[in-house]
N, C-alpha and C positions, 0 to 999 in steps of 0.2 A: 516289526511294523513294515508293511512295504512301500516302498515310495517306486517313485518314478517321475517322469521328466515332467508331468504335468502336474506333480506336486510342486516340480523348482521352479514352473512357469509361472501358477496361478498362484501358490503361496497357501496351497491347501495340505494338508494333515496326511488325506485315504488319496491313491485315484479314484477317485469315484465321482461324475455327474449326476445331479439327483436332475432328468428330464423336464421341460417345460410343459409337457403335456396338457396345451390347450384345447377348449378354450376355457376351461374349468382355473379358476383361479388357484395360483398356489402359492400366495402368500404366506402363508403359516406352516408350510412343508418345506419351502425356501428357507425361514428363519430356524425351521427345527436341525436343518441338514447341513445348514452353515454352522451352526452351533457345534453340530457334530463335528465336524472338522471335515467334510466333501463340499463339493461347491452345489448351494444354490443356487437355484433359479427361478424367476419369477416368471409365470405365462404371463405376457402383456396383451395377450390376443382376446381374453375378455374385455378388453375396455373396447371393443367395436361391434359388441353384442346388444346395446343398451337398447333398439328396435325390434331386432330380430328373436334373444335369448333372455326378456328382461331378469327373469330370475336367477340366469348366469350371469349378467352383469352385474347386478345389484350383490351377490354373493362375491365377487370380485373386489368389488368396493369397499365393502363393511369388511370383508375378511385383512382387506390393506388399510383398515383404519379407516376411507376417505368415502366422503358423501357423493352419495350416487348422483346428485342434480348438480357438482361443480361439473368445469370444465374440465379434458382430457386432461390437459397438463397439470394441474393441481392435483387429479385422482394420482397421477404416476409420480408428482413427488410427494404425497401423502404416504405412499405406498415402499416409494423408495427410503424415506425419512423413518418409518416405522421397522424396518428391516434394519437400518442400521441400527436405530435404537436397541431393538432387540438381540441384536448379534454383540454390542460392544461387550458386555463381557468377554465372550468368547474368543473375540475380534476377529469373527468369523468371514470368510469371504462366499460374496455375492455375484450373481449377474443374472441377466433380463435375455429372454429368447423372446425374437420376433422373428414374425412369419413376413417376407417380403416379396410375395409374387405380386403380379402387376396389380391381380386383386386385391392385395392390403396396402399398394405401396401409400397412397395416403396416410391412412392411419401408421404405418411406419416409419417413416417422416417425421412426424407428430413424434413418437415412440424415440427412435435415436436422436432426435433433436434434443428430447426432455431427460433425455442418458445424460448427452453430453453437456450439455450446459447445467443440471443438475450437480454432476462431478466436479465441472471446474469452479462450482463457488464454493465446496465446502472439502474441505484438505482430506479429512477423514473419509467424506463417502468415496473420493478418487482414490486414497489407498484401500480401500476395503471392497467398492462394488467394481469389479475392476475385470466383468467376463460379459462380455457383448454376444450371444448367439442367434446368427441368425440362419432363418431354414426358408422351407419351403419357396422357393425360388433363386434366382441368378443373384450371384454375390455383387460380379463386376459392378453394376451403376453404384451400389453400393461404398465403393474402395477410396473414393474421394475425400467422402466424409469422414468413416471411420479411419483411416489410415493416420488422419491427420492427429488420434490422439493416442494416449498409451492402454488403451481398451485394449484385453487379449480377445484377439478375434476366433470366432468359430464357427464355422458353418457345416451343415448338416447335406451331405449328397446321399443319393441314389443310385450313385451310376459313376463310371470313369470319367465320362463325360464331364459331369458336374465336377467332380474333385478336378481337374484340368483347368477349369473356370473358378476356380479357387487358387491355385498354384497363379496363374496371371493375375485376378486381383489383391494377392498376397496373404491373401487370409493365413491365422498362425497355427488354427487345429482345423483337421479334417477330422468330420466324423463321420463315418461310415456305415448309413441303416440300411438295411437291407428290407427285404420283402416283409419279414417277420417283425419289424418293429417300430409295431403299432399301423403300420400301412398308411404312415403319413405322408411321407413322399414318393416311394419306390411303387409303382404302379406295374413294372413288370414281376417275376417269380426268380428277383436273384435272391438269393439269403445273402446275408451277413458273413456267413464261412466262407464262401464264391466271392464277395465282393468288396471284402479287406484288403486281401491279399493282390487282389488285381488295382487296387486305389493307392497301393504302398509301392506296387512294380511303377505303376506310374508318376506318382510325383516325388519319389523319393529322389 
């Protein structure tokens, strides 16, 4: 079996991240992957499609158990509530990727706020949902709030750059996408082989 240091961080099985890959909901691949023993995670980024994507949001919802006409915060603890249900056998572990560029930082907001206050009422979802990832924009304004709990942090860069502004807001995992994955972030033609290596020289 191989382990490694983000098994003894997260408390999971495999190294393996199963990706957030919004804005497609992935409640039910979250619970399947936590079960397995890698960490899930939930895309939170459809809950901000309900105008725009209505039949991605609505697939969002009923896939997390939660009715598409409540409010944000009720959807994400329906959603969070049904993942741990479904993992306690396994007692599998979880976490929630948000996208926080200036564009989502609203709905982001919303999104970490209903993490953390979610976790501190119930002892269980704090030991088990217990992997905060966020992408798609600048970590720092971020560091305030998350730092304040025992969330393992993660963010998701594109560049030296961005991993640099991770190492200053403390974040605890750097993830390193390059050109090739998924083309969520990295707008320039660095790959993944080019731009590990140069993210490891720098904040190690």
């Amino acid at each position: 079996m191989i382990k490694s240091r983000l098994c003894e961080l997260v408390g999971i099985k495999y190294p393996i991240i199963q990706a957030g890959m919004g804005p497609f909901g992935t409640n039910k691949l979250c619970i399947a992957s936590s079960n397995a023993g890698v960490l899930g995670l939930i895309s939170s980024s459809g809950i901000t499609t309900k105008d725009s994507q209505r039949e991605i949001y609505d697939y969002f919802c009923r896939t997390g158990g939660a009715d598409p006409d409540a409010d944000p915060e009720t959807i994400l603890r329906t959603i969070f509530q049904q993942t741990l249900d479904q993992t306690r056998e396994s007692q599998g572990i979880f976490g929630i990727n948000v996208m926080v560029s200036a564009e989502m930082r609203e709905s982001a907001e919303v999104i970490i706020r209903t993490t953390i206050k979610a976790r501190e009422e119930d002892p269980e979802m704090k030991k088990r949902f217990k992997v905060l990832v966020t992408s798609a924009g600048d970590p720092l304004p971020w560091a305030d709030a998350i730092k304040k709990t025992d969330l393992v942090w993660m963010h998701v860069v594109p560049s030296v750059k961005a991993a640099l502004r991770c190492k200053k807001a403390g974040v605890d995992v750097i993830v390193a996408s390059g050109h090739e994955g998924g083309f969520h972030t990295s707008w320039e033609p660095v790959h993944s082989m080019i731009l590990l290596p140069a993210v490891v020289v720098a904040v190690s």
